[in-house]
N, C-alpha and C positions, 0 to 999 in steps of 0.2 A: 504493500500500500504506500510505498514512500516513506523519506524522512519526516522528523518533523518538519514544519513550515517554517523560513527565515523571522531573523524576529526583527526585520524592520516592515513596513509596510502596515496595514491594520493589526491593532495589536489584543488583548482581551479587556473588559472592562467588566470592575465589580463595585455591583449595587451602582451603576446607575454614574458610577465617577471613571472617565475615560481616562485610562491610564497611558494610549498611546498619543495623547495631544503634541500637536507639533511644539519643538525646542521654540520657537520665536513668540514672544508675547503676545507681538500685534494681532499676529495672525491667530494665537488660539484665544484669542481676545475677541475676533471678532466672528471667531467660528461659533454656527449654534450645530453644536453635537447631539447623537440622541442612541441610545443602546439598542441594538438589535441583535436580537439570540447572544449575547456575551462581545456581540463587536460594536467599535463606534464607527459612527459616517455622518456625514456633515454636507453641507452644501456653504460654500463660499466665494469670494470672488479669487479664485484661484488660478493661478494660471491651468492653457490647456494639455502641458507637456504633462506638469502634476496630475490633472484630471487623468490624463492618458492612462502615467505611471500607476494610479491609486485603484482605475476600473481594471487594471492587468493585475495588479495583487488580488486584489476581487474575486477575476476570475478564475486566477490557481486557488485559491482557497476556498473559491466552491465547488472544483474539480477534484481537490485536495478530500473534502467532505464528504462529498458524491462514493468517491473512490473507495474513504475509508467504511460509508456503510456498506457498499456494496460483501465487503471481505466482510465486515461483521454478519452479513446475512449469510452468507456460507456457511460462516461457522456454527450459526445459531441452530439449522436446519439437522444436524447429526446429534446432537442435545439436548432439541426438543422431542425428540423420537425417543431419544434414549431415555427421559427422564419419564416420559410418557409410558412407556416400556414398562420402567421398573415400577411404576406407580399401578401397573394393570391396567392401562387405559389405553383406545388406540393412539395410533400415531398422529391421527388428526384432530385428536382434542391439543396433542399440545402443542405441534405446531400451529393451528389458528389460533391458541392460547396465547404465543408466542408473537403473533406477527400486532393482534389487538393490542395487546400489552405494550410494545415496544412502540407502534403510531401514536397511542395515544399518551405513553405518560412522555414521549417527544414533544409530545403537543403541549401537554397543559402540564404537568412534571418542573419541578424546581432547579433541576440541576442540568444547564447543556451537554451535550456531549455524552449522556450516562445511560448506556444501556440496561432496558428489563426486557422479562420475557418469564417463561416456563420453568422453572427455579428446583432443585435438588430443595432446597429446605421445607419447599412448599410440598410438593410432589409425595416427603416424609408423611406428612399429615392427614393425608386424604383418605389413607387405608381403609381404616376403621368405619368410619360412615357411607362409603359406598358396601363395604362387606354386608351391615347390616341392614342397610336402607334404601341404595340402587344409587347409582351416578345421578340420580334426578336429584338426590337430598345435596349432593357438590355442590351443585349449580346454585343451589337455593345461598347455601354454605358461602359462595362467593359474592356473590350478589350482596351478601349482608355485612363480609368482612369489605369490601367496597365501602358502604356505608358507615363500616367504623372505623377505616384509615378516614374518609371527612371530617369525621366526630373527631376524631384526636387530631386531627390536622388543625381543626379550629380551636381545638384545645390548646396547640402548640405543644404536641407532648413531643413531638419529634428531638426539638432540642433535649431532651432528656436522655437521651443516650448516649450524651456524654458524661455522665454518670456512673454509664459501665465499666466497671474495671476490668483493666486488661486480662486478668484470668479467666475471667467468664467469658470474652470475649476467644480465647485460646481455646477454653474449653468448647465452645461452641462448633468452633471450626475444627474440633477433633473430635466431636459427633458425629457430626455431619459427615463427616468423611468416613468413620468407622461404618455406621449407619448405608451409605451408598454403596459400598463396598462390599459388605456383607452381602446385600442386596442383590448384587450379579449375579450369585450366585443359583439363584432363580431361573437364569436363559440358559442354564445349562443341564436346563432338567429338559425329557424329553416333551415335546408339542405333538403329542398327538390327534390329528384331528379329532377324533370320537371322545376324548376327554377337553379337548380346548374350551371349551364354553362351560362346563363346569371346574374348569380352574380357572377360567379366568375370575367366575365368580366369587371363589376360594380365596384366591389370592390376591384379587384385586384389595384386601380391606389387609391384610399381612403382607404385603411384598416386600415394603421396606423395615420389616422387623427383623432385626439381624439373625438371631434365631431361627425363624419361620423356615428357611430356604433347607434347616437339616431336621427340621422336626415335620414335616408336611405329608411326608412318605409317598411323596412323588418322584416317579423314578427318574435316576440320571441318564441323562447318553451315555452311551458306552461304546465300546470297539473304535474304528476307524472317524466315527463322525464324532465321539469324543475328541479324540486325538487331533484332526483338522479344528474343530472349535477351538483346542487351546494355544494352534498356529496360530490361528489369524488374531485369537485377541492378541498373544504377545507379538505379532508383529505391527497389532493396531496402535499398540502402547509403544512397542517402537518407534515406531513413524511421530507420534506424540510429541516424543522427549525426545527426538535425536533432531528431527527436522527444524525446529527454531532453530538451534546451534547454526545450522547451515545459511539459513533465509528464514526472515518473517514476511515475505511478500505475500505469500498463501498460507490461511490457512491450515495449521497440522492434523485438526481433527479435518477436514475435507477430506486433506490427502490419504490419514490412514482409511479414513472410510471407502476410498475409491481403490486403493493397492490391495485392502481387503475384501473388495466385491469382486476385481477380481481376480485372484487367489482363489475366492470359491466360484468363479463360471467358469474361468482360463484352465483352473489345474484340479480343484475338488470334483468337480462335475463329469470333466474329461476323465476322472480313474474312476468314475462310478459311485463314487460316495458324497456325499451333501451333509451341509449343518443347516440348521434352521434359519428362516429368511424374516423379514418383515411381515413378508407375504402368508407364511405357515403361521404369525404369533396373530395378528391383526392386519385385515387386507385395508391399504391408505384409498380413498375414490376422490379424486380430485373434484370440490363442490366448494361453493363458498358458501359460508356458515349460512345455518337459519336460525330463525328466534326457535328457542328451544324448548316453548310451547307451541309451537307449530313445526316439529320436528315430529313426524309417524315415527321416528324410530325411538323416544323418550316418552313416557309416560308421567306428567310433570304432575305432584301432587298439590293439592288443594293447599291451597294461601292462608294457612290458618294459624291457630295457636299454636300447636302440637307438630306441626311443620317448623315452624318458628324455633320450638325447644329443641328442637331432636337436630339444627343443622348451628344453629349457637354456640355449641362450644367450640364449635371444627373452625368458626369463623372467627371467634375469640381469639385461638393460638394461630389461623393464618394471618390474622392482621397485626399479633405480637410480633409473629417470626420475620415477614414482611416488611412489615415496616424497620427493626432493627437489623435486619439486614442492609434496604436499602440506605440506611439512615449510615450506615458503617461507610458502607461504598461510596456514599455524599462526601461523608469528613476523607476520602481515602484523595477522591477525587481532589478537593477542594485542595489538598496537601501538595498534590501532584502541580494542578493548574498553578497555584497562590490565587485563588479565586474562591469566592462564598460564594457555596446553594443556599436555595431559599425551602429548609425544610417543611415549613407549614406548605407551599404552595408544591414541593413533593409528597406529600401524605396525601393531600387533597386529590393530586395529578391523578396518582395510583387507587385512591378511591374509584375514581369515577371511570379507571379503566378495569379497573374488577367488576365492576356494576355490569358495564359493555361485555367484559368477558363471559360473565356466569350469564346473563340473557342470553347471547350466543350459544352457548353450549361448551363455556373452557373451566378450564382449571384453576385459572387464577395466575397471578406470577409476583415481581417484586425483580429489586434490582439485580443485575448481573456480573458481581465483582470481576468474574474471570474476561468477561465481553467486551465488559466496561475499559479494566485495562487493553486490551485488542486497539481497541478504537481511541483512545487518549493517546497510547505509545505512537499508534499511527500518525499524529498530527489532529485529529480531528476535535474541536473545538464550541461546537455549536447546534444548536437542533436537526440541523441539514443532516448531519450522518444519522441520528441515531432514529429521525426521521425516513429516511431512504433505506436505513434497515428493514425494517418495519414492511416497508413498500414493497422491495425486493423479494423478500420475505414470502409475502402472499403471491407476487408473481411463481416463486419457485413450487409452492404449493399448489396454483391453479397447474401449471405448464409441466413440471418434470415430478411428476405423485408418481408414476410408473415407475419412473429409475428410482423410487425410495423404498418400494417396494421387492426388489433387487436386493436390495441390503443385506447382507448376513449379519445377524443380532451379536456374535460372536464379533464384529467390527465394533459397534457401538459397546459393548460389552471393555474392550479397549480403550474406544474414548472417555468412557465412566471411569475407569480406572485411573487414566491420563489426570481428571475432571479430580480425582479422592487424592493423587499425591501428592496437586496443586493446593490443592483446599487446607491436608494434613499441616499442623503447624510441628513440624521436624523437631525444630529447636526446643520445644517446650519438653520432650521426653530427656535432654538433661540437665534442664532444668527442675525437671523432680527428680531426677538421680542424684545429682548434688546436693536438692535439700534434703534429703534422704540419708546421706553418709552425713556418718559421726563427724567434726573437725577433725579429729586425730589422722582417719580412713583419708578423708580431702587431703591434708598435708605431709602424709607418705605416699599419697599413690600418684598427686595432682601434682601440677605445676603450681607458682605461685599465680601465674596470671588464673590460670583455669579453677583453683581454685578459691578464688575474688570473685567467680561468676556464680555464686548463690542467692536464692532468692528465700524467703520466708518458708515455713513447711507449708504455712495457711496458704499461703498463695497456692501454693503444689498441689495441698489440698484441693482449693476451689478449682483448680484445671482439671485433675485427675473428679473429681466430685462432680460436675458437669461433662464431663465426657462419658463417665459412666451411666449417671440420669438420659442422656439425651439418647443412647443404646437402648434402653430398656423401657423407656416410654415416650416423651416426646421435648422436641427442642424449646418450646416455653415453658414445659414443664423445669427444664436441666435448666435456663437461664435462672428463673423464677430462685431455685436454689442456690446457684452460687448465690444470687446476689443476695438471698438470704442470709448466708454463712458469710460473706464479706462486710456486708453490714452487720452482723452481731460481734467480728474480729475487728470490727474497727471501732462499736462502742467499749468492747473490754477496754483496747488499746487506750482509745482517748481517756476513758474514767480513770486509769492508772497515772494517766502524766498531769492530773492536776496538784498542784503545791502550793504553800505559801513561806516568805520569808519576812520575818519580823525585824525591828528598830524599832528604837524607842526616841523620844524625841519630848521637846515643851511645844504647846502651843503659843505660838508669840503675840497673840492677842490678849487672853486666861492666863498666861503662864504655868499653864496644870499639866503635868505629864499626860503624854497623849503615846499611846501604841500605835503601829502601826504594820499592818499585813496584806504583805504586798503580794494576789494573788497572780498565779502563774499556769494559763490553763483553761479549759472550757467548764464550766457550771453547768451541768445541764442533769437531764436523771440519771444518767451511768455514775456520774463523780460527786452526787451528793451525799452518801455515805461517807464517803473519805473524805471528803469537806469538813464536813463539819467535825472529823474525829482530828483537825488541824490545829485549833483554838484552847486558850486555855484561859477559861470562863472567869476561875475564880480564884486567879493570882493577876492576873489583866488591871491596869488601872483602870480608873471610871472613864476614861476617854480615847472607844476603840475605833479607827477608821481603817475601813478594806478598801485598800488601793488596787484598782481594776484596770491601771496603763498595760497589763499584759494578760489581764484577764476578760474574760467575756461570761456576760450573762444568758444564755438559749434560750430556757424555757421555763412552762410555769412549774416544774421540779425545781429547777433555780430558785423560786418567786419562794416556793414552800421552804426551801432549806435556808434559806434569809430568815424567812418569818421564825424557823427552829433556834437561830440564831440568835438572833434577838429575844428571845424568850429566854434563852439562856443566860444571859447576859442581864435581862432585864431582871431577871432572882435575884442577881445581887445589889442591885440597884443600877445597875452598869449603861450608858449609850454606844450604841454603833452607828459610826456615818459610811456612806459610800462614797469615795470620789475616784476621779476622772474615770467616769464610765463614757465608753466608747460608743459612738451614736445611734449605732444598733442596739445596744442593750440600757443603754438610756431613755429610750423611746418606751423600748420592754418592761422596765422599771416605773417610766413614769406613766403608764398606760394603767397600770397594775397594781398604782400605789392606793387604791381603796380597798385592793387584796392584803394590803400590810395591815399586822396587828396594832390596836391603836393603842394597847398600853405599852410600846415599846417607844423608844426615841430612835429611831432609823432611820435617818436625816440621808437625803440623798445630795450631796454635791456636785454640781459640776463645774466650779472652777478651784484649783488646787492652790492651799495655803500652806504650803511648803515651801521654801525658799529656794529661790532656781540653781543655785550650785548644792545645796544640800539634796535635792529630787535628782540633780544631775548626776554626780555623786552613785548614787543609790542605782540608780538603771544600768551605768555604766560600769560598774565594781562592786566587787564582793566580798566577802571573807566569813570567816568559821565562827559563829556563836558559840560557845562551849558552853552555856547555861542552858540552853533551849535546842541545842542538837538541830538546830535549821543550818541549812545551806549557804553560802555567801559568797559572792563572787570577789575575786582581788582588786585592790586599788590599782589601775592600769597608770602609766601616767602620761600618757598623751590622754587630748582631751577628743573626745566625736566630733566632726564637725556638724555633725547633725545633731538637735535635741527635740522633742517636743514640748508642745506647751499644753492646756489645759486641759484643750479638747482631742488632743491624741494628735496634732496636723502638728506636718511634716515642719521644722524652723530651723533654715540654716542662717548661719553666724554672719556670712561674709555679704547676707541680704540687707540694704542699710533700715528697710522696713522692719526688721524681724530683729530688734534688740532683745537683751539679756531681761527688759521687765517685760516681755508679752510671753516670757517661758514659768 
């Protein structure tokens, strides 16, 4: 498909700000720019050589786009089959799955350039509710998870997957992989005609449970058409892995798909032996979709309650899966470009092409990490390719369904494989080996460098823990759990690292000794136990203030272990004040202050009556208490040139604004 595109001439723009503006003032001065599909174009009084030059970049870069959908649709067509395949569906639910999906979230989809389509994650999920309720409950299934990427699109939940931590993320994509993988295994059981229609209805709801393909007691091929079947897949998976090395110009899964076809007409056929075709699993008839209540060959059930509950869940975990998926593939892109998608307007996109797909009669889809990079590496840049996929797409559908038909499932059985080693994340298998050895085991076996590459056990845990969930029931289900287990190892973590360190000090107004504990740490429900077991009530003089420049207040478990506090305090006749609370938890405090108990004195301050080299002092050095076994940092004796002042903001020294009295 070509290099990338030069990077002078039209360049990309994000959100709406032209980043390729001409060098000369006047001129982008007097330019009115305006964003199309991620480029800027302008009309000005230009000269005609410029005009000439700008519509020739133009038109290599829509020749550029054209070009790189066209490859992406190649590659999409052995994929969609395949993933269709392994789900028990025919080959033409997911390529027209496939070609809907990829026109339309081009169209109306947040992110240029990002191919979707017919998805391995999705594909996982479908089993069960076809097994027990007929391909008509799917459709229903998409149609609904459509409506609930819109709901969370307008939600804005999209941006929330950047919340996912990287092990669940690992773990995810070493599901998913185990999970397809496993799965093959299936095409190489024998397709007998006189059983095909009741396995497919079998296994259409188990295909993808890794399991299912040795517990089913459906018999394997055997003899000679075993032995050709495990040719061609590993020379499919050859072609795979060996042919980028050489050129990315064509598609690998094309080629292996085509050196595999023929393999089995050129030379399997010729010695009298055959593996199973497209044709033997599911015959493709080249038609363009219909609405799938006017389809004689689906029996669509009544629009009711009980329709409604029975297709809800399946829709629930396709528009989880779906959406953090594509939302992955969004930040992968964006990283790749230096360019921002616009996640709510991809949730939305993909809603509305799920909608289009399940009235049709598809599966559903979501984005295409593997595609998506094809067509980025490529140079391509903007809706036009991933547009023109789409297009080509259903061309190759209407025109060449015969030669897909052709196919030995034994080739795609390859490309899956190709599809599981890409997806596997490699590296993460020593990374739980590592956290796994002792130190000692690390530092006689390991290098120094190699062993510095350790990561937490919990981490190891949540990969190996979502890789295992996602094997044995389903991929929202495994997410749902890491990040279970990652947020319960991160409230342990934080409730442990909150502290406080005491001084004692006179008030320079009163002159009364006043304590002071200066908290270190988040207050929230994990760390209000240990909070309050900090303080010491009733050797404390009458004047205690909690210094909160490095502490933060969360939540109303915070609110409550103040109010414990001060009761405490209050037994002996004792005051607590708060000061420099930070403008988040000041807000919290003073929103809440009718929550506070009123026989206490717990005086909220916000500006700090400490003296600015005695506070400075204190932030910036430490040392050993020996009475009170607290913590203390050393007198350094350079000074910061940064201090704050009352309200937590930033104050440096050399600003003539910012003297020593506004700290």
């Amino acid at each position: 498909s070509g290099p990338p595109p030069a990077q002078t001439g039209r360049t990309p723009a994000v959100r709406g700000v032209a980043s390729g503006m001409p060098a000369d003032p006047q001129t982008a001065q007097g330019r009115a720019s305006e964003e199309v599909d991620g480029y800027t174009s302008g009309s000005t009084s230009e000269s005609q050589e410029d005009a000439q030059a700008r519509f020739k970049v133009g038109d290599a870069n829509l020749i550029l786009e054209i070009m790189c959908g066209v490859t992406v649709a190649l590659a999409l067509v052995p994929e969609a089959v395949a993933f269709a395949l392994s789900a028990g569906l025919s080959p033409a639910v997911g390529l027209h799955s496939a070609w809907i999906i990829a026109l339309f979230t081009a169209i109306l989809g947040g992110r240029p350039a990002m191919i979707c389509g017919a998805t391995g994650a999705l594909c996982v999920l479908v089993g069960d509710l076809v097994q027990e309720r007929g391909i008509e409950y799917m459709f229903i299934a998409v149609i609904m998870m459509g409506m609930i990427e819109i709901l969370l699109g307008l939600l804005r939940v999209g941006s929330l997957v950047k919340l996912i931590p990287a092990p669940v993320m690992i773990g995810f994509c070493n599901g998913l992989a185990l999970v397809i993988f496993l799965a093959q295994f299936n095409n190489f059981k024998d397709p007998d005609k006189k059983q095909i229609e009741a396995m497919d209805m079998e296994q259409s709801g188990r295909r993808l449970k890794s399991y299912e393909a040795f517990t089913n007691g459906k018999p394997w091929l055997s003899g000679a058409e075993a032995i050709w079947a495990g040719v061609i897949t590993a020379v499919a998976f050859a072609v795979c892995m060996l042919l980028p090395k050489l050129t990315k110009r064509v598609p690998s899964a094309l080629v292996a798909i085509a050196v595999g076809t023929l393999i089995e007409w050129a030379l399997v056929r010729k010695v009298g032996s055959k593996t199973p075709t497209v044709f033997d699993i599911a015959q493709l008839k080249g038609s363009f979709p219909t609405i799938a209540w006017l389809d004689k060959e689906y029996t669509m059930p009544p629009l009711n309650l009980h329709t409604f509950q029975a297709a809800l869940p399946l829709a629930m975990q396709m528009a989880a899966v779906g959406l953090l998926e594509s939302m992955m593939t969004l930040n992968l892109i964006d990283e790749l470009t230096s360019t921002t998608g616009n996640t709510t307007r991809e949730a939305i996109g993909q809603g509305v092409a799920n909608i289009v797909c399940g009235i049709m009669g598809g599966m559903g889809g979501c984005a295409m990490i593997g595609q998506s990079m094809i067509n980025i590496g490529s140079g391509a840049r903007t809706r036009v390719s991933s547009a023109t996929a789409g297009i080509v797409l259903l061309l190759i559908v209407m025109v060449a369904w015969k030669a897909i038909n052709y196919i030995p499932v034994s080739a795609l059985v390859g490309v899956m494989f190709n599809v599981v080693f890409h997806t596997f994340e490699w590296r993460s298998v020593k990374l739980m080996l590592l956290a796994a050895m002792p130190s000692q085991v690390r530092d006689a076996c390991l290098s120094d460098l190699r062993s510095r590459q350790k990561i937490r056990r919990v981490d190891a845990l949540v990969i190996l823990a979502v890789t295992i969930v996602t094997v044995f029931t389903d991929l929202a289900t495994a997410v749902g759990v890491g990040m279970a287990i990652s947020c319960v190892m991160f409230v342990f973590d934080t409730a442990t690292k909150i502290s406080v360190a005491t001084r004692s000090g006179v008030d320079p107004t009163t002159g009364e000794e006043v304590k002071y504990y200066d908290v270190h740490g988040v207050l929230f429900f994990g760390s209000c136990s240990q909070f309050l077991r900090l303080f010491d009530e009733k050797n404390d003089p009458d004047d205690v203030r909690l210094v909160f420049d490095s502490g933060y207040i969360a939540d109303y478990s915070a609110i409550e272990a103040l109010n414990k506090l001060g009761e405490r305090y209050g037994a002996y006749g004792k005051r607590v004040k708060l000061q420099q609370l930070k403008p988040g938890c000041g807000r919290l405090v003073e929103n809440a202050s009718g929550l506070l108990v009123k026989e206490l004195d717990v005086a909220v301050e916000s500006e700090e009556v400490l003296p600015a080299v005695r506070e400075h002092l204190h932030v910036e050095n430490w040392m050993e208490d020996n009475d009170h076994g607290q913590s203390f940092r050393r007198e350094d004796s350079e000074r910061s040139k940064n201090s704050r002042n009352s309200r937590g903001e930033s104050v440096h020294e050399t600003t003539p604004m910012n003297s020593r009295q506004n700290v």
